[in-house]
PASEBA-1860 file (N, C-alpha, C; in nm, 3 decimals):
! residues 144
1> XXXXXXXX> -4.287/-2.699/-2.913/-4.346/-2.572/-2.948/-4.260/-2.507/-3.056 ~ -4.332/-2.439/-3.150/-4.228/-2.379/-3.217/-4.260/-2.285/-3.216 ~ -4.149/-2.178/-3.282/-4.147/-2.003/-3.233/-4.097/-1.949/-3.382 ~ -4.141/-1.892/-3.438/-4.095/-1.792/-3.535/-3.978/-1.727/-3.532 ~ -3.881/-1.718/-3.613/-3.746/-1.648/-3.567/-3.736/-1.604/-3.701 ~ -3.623/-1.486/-3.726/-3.516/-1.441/-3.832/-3.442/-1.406/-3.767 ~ -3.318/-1.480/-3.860/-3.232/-1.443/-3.830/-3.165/-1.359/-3.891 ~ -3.060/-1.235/-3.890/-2.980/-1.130/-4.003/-2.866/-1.122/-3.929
9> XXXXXXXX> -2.797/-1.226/-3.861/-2.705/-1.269/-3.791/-2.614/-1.366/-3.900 ~ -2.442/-1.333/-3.914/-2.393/-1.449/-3.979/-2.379/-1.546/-3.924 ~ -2.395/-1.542/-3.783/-2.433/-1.665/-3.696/-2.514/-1.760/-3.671 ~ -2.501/-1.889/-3.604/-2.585/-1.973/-3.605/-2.711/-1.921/-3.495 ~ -2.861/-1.930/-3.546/-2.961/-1.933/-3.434/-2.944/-1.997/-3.301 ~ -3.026/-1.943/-3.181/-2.977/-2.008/-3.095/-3.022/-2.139/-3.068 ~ -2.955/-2.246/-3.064/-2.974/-2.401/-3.034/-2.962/-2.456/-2.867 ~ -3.022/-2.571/-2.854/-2.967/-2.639/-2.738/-2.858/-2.712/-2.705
17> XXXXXXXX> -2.765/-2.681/-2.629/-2.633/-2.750/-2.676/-2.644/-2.916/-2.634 ~ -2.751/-2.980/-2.543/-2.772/-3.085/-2.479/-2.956/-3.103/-2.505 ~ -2.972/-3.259/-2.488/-3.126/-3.249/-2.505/-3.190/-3.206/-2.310 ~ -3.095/-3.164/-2.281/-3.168/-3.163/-2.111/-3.136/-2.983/-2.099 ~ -3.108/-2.911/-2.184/-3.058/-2.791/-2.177/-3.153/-2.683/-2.158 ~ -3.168/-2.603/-2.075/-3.327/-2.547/-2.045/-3.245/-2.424/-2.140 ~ -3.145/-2.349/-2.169/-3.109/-2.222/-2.229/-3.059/-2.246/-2.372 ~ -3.049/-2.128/-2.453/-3.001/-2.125/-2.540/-2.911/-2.037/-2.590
25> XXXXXXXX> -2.797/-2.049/-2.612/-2.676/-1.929/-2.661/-2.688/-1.831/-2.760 ~ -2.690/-1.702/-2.714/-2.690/-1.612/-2.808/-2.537/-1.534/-2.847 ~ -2.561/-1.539/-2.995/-2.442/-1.479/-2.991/-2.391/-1.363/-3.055 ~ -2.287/-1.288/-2.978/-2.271/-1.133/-3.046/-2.256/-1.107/-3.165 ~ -2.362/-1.068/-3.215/-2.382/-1.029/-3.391/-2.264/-0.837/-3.424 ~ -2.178/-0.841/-3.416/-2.126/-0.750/-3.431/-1.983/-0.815/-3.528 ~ -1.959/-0.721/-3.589/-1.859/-0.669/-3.693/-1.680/-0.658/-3.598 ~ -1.682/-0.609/-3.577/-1.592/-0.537/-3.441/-1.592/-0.589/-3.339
33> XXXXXXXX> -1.453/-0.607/-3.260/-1.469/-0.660/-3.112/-1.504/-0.499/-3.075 ~ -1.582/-0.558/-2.885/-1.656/-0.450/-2.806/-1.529/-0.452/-2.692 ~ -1.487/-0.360/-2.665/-1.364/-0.417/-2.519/-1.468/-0.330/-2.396 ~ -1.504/-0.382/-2.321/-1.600/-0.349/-2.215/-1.496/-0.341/-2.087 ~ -1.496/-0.213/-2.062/-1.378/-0.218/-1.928/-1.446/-0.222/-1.789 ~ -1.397/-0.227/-1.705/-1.423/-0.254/-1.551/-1.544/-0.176/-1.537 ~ -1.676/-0.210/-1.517/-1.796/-0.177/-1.465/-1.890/-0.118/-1.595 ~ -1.803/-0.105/-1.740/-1.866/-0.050/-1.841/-2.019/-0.190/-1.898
41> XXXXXXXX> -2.091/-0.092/-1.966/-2.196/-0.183/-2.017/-2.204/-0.138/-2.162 ~ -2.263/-0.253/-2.251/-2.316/-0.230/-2.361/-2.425/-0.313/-2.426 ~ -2.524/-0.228/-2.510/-2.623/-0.331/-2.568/-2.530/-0.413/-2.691 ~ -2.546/-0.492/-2.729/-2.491/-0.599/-2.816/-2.581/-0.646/-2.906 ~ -2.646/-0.633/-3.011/-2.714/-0.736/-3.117/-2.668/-0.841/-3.136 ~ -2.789/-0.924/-3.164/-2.771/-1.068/-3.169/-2.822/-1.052/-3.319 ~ -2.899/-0.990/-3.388/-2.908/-0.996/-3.502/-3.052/-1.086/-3.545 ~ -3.112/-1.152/-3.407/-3.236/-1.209/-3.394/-3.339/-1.156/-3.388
49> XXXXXXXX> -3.438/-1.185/-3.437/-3.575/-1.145/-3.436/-3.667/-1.272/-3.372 ~ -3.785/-1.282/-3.280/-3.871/-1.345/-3.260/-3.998/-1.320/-3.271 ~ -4.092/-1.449/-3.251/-4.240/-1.424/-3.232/-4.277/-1.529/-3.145 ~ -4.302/-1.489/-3.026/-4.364/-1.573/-2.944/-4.477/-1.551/-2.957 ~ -4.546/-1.717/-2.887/-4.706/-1.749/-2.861/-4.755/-1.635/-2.725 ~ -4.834/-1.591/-2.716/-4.901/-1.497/-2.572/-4.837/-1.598/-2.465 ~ -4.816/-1.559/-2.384/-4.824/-1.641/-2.237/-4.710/-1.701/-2.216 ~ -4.606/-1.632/-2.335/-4.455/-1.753/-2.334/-4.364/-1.574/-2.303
57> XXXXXXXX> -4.251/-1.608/-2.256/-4.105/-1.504/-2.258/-4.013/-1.518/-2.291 ~ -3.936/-1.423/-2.369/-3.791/-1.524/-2.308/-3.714/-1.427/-2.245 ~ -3.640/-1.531/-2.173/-3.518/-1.480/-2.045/-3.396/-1.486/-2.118 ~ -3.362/-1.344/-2.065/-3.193/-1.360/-2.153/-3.132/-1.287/-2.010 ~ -3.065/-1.418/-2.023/-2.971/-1.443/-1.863/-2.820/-1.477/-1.912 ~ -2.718/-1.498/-1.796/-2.596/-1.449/-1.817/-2.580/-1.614/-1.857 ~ -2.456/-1.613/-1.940/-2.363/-1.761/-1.921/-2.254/-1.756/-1.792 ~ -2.270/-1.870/-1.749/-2.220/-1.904/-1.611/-2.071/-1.912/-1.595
65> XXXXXXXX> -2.023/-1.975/-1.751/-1.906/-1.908/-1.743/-1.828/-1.796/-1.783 ~ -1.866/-1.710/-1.839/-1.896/-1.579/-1.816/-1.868/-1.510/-1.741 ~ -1.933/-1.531/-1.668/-1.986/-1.450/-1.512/-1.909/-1.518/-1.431 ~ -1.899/-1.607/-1.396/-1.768/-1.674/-1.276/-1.630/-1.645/-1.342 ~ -1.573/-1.680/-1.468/-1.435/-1.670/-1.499/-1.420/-1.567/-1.517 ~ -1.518/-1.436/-1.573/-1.452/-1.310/-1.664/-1.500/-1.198/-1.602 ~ -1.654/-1.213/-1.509/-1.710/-1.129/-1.428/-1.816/-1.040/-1.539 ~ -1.871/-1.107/-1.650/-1.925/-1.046/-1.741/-2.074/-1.104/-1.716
73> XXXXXXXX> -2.170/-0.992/-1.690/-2.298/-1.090/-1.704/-2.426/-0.984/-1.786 ~ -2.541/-1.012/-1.745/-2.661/-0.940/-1.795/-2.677/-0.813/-1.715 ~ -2.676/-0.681/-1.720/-2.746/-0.602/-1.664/-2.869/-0.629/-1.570 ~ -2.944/-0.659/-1.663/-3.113/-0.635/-1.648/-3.118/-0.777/-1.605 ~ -3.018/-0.914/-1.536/-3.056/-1.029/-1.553/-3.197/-1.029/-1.450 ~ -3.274/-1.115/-1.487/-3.315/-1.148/-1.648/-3.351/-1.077/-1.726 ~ -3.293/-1.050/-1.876/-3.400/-0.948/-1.967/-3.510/-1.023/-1.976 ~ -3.622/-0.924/-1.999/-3.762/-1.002/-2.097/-3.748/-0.999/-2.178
81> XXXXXXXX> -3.797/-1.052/-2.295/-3.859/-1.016/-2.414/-3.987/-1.077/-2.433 ~ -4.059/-0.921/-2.438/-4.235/-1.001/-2.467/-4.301/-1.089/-2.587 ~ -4.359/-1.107/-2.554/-4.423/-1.169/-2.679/-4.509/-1.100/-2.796 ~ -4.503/-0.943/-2.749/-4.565/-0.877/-2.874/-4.456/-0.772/-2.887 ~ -4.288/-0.808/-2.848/-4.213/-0.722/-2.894/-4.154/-0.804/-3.025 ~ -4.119/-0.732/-3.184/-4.081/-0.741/-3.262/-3.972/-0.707/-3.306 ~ -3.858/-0.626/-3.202/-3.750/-0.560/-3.237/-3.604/-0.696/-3.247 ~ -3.554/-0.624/-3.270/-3.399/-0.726/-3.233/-3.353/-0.769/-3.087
89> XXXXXXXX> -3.363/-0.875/-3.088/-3.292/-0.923/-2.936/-3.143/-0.879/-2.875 ~ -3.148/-0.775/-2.842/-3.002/-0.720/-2.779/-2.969/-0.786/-2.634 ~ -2.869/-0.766/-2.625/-2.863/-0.795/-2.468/-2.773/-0.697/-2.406 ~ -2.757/-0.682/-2.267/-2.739/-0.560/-2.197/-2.617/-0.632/-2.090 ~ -2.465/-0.622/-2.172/-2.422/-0.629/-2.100/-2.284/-0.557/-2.022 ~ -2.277/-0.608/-1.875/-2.189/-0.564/-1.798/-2.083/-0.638/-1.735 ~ -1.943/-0.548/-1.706/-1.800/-0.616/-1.669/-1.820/-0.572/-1.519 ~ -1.811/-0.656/-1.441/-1.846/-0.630/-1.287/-1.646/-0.704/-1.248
97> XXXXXXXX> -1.620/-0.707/-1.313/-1.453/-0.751/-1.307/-1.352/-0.625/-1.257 ~ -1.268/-0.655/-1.231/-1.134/-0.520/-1.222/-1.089/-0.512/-1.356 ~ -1.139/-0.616/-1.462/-1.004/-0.619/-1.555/-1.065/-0.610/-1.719 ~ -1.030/-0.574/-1.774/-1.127/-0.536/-1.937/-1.122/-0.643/-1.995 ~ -1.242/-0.697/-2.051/-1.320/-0.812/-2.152/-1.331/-0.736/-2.302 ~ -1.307/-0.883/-2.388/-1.309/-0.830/-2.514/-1.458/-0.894/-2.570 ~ -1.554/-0.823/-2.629/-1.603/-0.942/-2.683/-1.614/-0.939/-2.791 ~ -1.617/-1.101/-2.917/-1.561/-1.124/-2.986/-1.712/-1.131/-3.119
105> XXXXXXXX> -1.686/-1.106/-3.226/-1.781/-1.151/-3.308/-1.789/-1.302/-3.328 ~ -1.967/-1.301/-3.268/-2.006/-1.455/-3.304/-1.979/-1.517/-3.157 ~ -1.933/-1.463/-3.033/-1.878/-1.481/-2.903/-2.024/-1.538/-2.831 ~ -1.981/-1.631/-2.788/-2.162/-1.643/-2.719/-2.191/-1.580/-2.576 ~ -2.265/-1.501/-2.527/-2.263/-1.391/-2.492/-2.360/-1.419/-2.410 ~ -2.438/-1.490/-2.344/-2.590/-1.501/-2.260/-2.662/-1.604/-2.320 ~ -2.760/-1.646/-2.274/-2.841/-1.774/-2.279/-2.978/-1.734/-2.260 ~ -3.065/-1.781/-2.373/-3.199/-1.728/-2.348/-3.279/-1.853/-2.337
113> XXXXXXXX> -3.414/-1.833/-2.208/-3.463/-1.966/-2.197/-3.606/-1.889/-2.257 ~ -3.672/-1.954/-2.268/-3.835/-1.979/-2.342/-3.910/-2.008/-2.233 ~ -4.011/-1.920/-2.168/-4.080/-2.007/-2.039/-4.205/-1.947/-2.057 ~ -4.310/-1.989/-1.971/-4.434/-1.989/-1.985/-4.474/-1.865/-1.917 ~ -4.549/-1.764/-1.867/-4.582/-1.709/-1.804/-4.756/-1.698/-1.802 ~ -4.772/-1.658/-1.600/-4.939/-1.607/-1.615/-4.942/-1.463/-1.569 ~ -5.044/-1.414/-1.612/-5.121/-1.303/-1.582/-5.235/-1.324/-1.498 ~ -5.218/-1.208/-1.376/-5.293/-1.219/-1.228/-5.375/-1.118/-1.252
121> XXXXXXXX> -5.470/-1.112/-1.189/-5.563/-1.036/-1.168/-5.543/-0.973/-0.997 ~ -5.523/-0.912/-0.951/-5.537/-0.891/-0.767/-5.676/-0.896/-0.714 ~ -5.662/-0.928/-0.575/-5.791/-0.920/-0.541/-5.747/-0.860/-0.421 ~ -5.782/-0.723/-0.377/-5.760/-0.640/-0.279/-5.823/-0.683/-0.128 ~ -5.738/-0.727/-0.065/-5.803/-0.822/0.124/-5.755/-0.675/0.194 ~ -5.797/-0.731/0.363/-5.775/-0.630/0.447/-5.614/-0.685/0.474 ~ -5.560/-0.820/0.490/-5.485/-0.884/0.524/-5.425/-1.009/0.464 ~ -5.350/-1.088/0.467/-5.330/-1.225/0.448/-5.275/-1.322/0.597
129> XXXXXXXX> -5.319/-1.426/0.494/-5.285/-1.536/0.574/-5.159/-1.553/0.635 ~ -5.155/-1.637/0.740/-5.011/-1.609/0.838/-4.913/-1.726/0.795 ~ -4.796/-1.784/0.794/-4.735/-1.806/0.755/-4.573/-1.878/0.881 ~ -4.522/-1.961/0.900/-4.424/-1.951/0.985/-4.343/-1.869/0.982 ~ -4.298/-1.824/0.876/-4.185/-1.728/0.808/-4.232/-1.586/0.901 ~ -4.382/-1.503/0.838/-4.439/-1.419/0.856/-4.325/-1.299/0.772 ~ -4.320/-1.190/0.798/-4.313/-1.089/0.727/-4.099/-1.093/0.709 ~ -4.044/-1.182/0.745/-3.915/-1.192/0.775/-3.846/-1.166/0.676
137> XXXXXXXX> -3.760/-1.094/0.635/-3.673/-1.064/0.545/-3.623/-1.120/0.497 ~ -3.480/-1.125/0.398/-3.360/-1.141/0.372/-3.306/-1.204/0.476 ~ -3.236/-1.350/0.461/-3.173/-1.370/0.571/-3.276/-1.471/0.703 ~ -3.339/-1.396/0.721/-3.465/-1.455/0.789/-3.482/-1.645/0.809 ~ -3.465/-1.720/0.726/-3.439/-1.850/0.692/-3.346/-1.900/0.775 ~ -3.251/-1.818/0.810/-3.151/-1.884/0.867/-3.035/-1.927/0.790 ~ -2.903/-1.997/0.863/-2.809/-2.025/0.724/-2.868/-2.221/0.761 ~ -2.824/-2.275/0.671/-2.878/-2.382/0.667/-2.696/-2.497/0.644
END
């Protein structure tokens, strides 16, 4: 599939780093390091523009190492971005760490995947169908 992009980033677009790679690296289009201290957030430009097909999204989700080594991830994980939004791809992020992160120009910063989506229509019942689970919460499953 291909997707329309600009880029106004001195950075590279985002690529797959593997042919089995469902995400793609975005990276902080800024001038200036951002130092994000313990629980602070910030939007970040990537300096990207897209155009998706109807019925496609993309997810801009955290990098894993990231988020396990530095405690830095997405706000909003997952952001959307629709397919009839035209603005710059920012991402929204946060230090959930004790300890202040720098981030760096050109730093790769989150991973955006490309996925399909549908649109439902509801159909209003008195009830639904029953289920083993039934109405069970969180937890509910059991530990396994």
């Amino acid at each position: 599939m291909k997707v329309k992009i600009v880029n106004h980033s001195r950075f590279p677009a985002p690529a797959y780093a593997t042919e089995a790679s469902a995400g793609m690296d975005l990276h902080a289009n800024i001038d200036e390091p951002i130092v994000l201290g313990s629980l602070d957030r910030a939007l970040v430009p990537t300096g990207i523009f897209i155009e998706l097909p109807v019925g496609y999204e993309a997810q801009i989700r955290p990098r894993s190492g990231l988020a396990t080594k530095r405690g830095i991830t997405v706000a909003n994980a997952p952001g959307t971005v629709d397919a009839d939004f035209r603005g710059e791809v920012r991402v929204s992020l946060v230090n959930i760490s004790k300890e202040p992160f720098t981030i760096e120009p050109g730093e790769r910063i989150a991973q955006m995947v490309v996925a399909r989506h549908e649109h439902v229509e509801w159909e209003e019942v008195e009830e639904l169908s029953e289920t083993a689970r039934g109405a069970g919460g969180w937890g509910s499953t059991g530990k396994k």
